[in-house]
C-alpha angles and dihedrals in degrees: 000000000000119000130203122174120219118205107237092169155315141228147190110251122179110210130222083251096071086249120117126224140185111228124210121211115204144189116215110225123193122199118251104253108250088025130113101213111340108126128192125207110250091201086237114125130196138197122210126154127250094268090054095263109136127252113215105211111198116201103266085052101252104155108212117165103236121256096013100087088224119126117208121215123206101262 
C-alpha cells in the first residue's frame, strides 16, 4: 500500500525537559488502487516534529516522544 502524509498543521510545544519543539500534525493518505496519483484521506493522523521523530498522541491528547519519558504541551 503506498503511503503519502499531508501537513495539516503545526504547532509550537514546549516539552517537560525545558526544550522547545515544533509538532507536525499529519493525514495519511493511500493511492487509489489503478490510479497514477490520485490519493484518498485514511482518516489516520500522525504527529512527528519538525526533525521526523514521532510524536505518540494518547486519547485524551497528551503528546509524550517515545522512549524519552518527556511530555510536550501545546505552547
Amino acid at each position: 500500500m503506498d503511503i503519502r502524509l499531508h501537513l495539516l498543521e503545526s504547532f509550537p510545544a514546549l516539552g517537560s525537559d525545558g526544550q522547545r519543539y515544533k509538532v507536525c500534525a499529519y493525514e495519511r493518505l493511500t493511492l487509489v488502487p489503478g490510479s497514477a496519483d490520485d490519493w484518498e484521506p485514511t482518516g489516520v493522523a500522525e504527529y512527528r516534529l519538525e526533525d521526523g521523530r514521532h510524536v505518540e498522541v494518547s486519547r485524551d491528547d497528551a503528546m509524550r516522544l517515545p522512549g524519552s519519558g518527556v511530555v510536550l504541551t501545546r505552547a
